[in-house]
N, C-alpha and C positions, 0 to 999 in steps of 0.2 A: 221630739228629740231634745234630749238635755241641752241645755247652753252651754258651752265652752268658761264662761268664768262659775259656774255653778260647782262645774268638775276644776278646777284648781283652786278652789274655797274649799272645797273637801277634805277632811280631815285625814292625815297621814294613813297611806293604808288602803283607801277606798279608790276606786280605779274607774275611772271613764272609759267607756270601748264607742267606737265610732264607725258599727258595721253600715255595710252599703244596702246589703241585703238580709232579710227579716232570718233569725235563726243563726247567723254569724258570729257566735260567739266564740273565745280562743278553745274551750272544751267542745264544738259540735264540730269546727273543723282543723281535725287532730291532723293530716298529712296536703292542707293547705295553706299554701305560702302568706302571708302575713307582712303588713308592714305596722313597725312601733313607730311611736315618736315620743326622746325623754328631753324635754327640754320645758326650760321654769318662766319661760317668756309664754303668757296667752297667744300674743297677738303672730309669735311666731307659732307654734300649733296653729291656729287659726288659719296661718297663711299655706304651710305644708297640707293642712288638708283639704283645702279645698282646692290648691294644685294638685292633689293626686287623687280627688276623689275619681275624677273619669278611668283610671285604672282598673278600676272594679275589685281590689283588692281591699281586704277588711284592712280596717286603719285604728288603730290601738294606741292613744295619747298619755300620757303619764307626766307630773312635774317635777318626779325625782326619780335617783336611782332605785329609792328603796321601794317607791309602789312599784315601780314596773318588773323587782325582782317578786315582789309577794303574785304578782300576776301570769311571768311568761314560764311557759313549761318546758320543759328540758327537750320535748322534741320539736319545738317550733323551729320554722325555717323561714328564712325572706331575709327582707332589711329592716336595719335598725337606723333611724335618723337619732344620732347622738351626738347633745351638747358637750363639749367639756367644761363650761363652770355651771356645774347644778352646785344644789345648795347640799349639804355634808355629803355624802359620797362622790366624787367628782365623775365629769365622765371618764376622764383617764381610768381612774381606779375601776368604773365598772367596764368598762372596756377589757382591760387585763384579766379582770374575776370571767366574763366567760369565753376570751380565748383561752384561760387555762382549763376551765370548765368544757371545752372542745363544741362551744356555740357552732350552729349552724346560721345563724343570722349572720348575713354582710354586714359588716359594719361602715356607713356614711355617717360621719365627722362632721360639727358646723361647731361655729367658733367666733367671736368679734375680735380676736385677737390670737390669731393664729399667724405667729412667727414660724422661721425656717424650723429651731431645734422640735415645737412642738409637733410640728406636721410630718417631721423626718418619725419622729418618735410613735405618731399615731398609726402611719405607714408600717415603721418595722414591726408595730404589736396589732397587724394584721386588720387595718381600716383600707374600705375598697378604693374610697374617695375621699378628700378632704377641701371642705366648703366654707369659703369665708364670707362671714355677714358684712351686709345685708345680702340675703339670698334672692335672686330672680325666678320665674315660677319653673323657666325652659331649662333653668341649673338642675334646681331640685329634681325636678320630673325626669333629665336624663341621667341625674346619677342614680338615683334610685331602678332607674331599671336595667341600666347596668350591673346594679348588685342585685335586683330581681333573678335577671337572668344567670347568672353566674350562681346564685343561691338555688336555683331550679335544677340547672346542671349538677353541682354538688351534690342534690339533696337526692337525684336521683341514680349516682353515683352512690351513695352511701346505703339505698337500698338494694342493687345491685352487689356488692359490695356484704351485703351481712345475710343477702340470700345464698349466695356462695360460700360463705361462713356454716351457714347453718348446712348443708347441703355436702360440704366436706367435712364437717364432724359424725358425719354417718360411720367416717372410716374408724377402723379400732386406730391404735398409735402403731403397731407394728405395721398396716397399709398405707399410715402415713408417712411415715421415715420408707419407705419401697418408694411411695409416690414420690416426695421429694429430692429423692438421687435420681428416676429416670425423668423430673423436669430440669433438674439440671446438666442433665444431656449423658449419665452414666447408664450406657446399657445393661441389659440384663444380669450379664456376668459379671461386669463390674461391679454392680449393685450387691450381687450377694457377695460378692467379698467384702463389701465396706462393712455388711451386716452380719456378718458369718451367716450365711444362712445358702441351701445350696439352688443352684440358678433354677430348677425345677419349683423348690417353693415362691421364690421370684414370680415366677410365671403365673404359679397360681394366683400371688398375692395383687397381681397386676389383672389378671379374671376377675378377682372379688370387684376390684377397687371400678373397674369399670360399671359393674350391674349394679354395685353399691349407689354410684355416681349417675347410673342413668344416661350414659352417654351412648356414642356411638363410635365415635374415634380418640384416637390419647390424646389428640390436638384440643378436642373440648375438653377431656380430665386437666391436661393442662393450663387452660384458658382457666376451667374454676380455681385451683389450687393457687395459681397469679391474682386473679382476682381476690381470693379469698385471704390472702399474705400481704398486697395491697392496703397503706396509710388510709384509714377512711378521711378525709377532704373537712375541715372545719373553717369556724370564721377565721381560722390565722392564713395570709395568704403565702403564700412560697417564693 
């Protein structure tokens, strides 16, 4: 296994990964949770991964913002152990780039100087946890799986979530606009008045949208069409 100062002598660019198990790399497990770690201190990587290695989660070290952007993929999910003074992008600013980028990584914060305004600030731009150095191993270990788990729920939220996506665009637009007046509670008749259209077509368009959907009752077309209109869940928290 590489040494930990061999990978932060490494030239800009070049990425240390730190799997537990052989074939673990960020491209062979494309919807397995992950944990990064961006921080420009060795000896702190050092110390986070061998607190988390018992987790059995692939563990991904970086000492700046910019290798760990050239490395993580747009659908990665887990936590991110983020410094905020790396050397030119800071953590702040990569923090922000992918809650607006709609990250699935939780984001845990560490800091040797983390005051009130910066912590308030980490908090409201969507970090699960914020940790002040020197870190203990029992800190790390349970914020991280605090954002483990929350990023597991999410992530699998978010597939639930775009299979009900895909699954309600079966409908044309005109079964869609039917569907969304009787979820929101206007009956049939109603419905075709808001549509001009008469309650008989209604009816039919409420047949399609059922066999279209694969359901059995309008309680499920309803549950997808909710589901499927439903905020999909990112690293920014609520």
């Amino acid at each position: 296994m590489m040494l930990l100062a061999d990978s932060i002598n490494k030239p800009s660019g070049e990425v240390r990964d730190m799997p537990y198990r052989a074939g673990n790399s960020p491209d062979d497990m494309p919807h397995k949770p992950k944990i990064f770690i961006v921080d420009d201190d060795p000896d702190i990587i050092r110390l986070f991964e061998s607190s988390l290695q018992s987790m059995g989660t692939p563990i991904h070290s970086f000492a700046s913002a910019e290798d760990f952007l050239a490395a993580v993929k747009p659908k990665d999910f887990g936590c991110l152990i983020l410094d905020l003074a790396l050397p030119n992008m800071s953590g702040t600013e990569l923090q922000r780039m992918l809650v607006e980028a709609g990250t699935e990584l939780k984001i845990v914060i560490v800091s040797g100087f983390a005051d009130v305004p910066s912590v308030v600030q980490a908090f409201r731009a969507g970090a699960v946890d914020v940790i002040q150095k020197p870190i203990g191993r029992d800190s790390i270990r349970e914020a991280v799986r605090r954002a483990m788990a929350k990023a597991q729920a999410d992530h699998e939220f978010r597939l639930k979530r775009d299979a009900a996506v895909e699954i309600i665009d079966r409908l044309s637009p005109r079964e869609k606009e039917v569907l969304a007046r009787l979820v929101a509670g206007r009956a049939n008749k109603q419905a075709a008045v808001d549509l001009e259209l008469s309650v008989r077509t209604v009816e039919v368009h409420r047949a399609h949208i059922m066999a279209k959907l694969s359901v059995r009752s309008f309680a499920e077309a309803m549950h997808l069409w909710l589901l499927a209109q439903s905020e999909p869940r990112t690293g920014k928290t609520n």
